[in-house]
C-alpha positions in Angstrom: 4.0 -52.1 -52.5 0.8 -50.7 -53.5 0.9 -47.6 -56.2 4.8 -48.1 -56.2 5.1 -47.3 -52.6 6.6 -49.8 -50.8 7.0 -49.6 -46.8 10.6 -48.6 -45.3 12.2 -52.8 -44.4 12.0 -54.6 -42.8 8.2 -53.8 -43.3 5.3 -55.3 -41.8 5.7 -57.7 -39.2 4.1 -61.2 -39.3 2.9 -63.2 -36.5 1.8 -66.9 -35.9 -1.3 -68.1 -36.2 -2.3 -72.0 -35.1 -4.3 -72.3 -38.0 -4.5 -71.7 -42.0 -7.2 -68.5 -41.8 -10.3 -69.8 -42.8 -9.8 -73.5 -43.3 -11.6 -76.0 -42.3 -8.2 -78.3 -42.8 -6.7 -79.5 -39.5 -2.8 -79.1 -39.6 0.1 -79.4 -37.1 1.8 -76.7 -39.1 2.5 -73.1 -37.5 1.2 -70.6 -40.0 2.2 -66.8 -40.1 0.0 -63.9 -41.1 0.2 -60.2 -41.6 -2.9 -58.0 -41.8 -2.1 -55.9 -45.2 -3.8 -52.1 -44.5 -5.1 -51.4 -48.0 -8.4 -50.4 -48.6 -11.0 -52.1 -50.8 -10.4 -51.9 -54.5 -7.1 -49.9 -53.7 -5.1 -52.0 -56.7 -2.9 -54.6 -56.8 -0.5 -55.3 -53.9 2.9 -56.4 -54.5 5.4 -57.9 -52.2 8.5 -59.8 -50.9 9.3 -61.4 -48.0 12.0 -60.8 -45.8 13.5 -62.3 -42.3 13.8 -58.4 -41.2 17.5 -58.7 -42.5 19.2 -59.7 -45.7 17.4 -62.6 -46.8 14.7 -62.4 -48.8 12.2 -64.9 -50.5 10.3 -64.2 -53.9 8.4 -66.4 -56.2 10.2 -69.1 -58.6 11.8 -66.9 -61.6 12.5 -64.0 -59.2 10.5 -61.1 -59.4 7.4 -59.9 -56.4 4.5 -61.9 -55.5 1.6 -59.8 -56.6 -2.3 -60.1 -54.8 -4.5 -58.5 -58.0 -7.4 -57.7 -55.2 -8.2 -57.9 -52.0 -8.4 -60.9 -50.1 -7.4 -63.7 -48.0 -4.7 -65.1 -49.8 -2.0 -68.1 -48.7 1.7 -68.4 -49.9 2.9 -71.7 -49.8 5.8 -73.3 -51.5 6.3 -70.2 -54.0 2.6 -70.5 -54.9 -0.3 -67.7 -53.9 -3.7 -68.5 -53.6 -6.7 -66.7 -52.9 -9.2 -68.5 -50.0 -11.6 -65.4 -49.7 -12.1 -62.6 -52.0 
């Protein structure tokens, strides 16, 4: 959520992508993406992922995954990191 709001689940949808956004790292893997609409210096953005049911994955210890600004960020293996800010 951003400002406490959060979006009505199963939320955003994300869609496949055939490579990790902006990475020059060649990869078999199928990657998914979701375009976040926030606006520039809106705050930090907090979230969860769901499979548009019941199941949901969140970061090791529980809790949301939070991007502190904007950016082009990659969750892998319970780990966020920022590519482009």
């Amino acid at each position: 959520g951003v400002g406490g709001v959060w979006t009505t689940c199963p939320g955003w949808p994300l869609h496949p992508a055939v490579a990790l956004p902006h990475s020059r790292e060649a990869r078999g893997d199928i990657w998914w993406v979701v375009q976040v609409p926030v606006a520039r210096g809106s705050g930090p953005v907090e979230f969860v992922l769901n499979d548009g049911g019941n199941s949901w994955d969140q970061p090791p210890g529980g809790g949301n995954y939070k991007a502190e600004h904007s950016g082009i960020f990659v969750l892998e293996k319970g780990k966020l990191k920022c590519l482009e800010s």
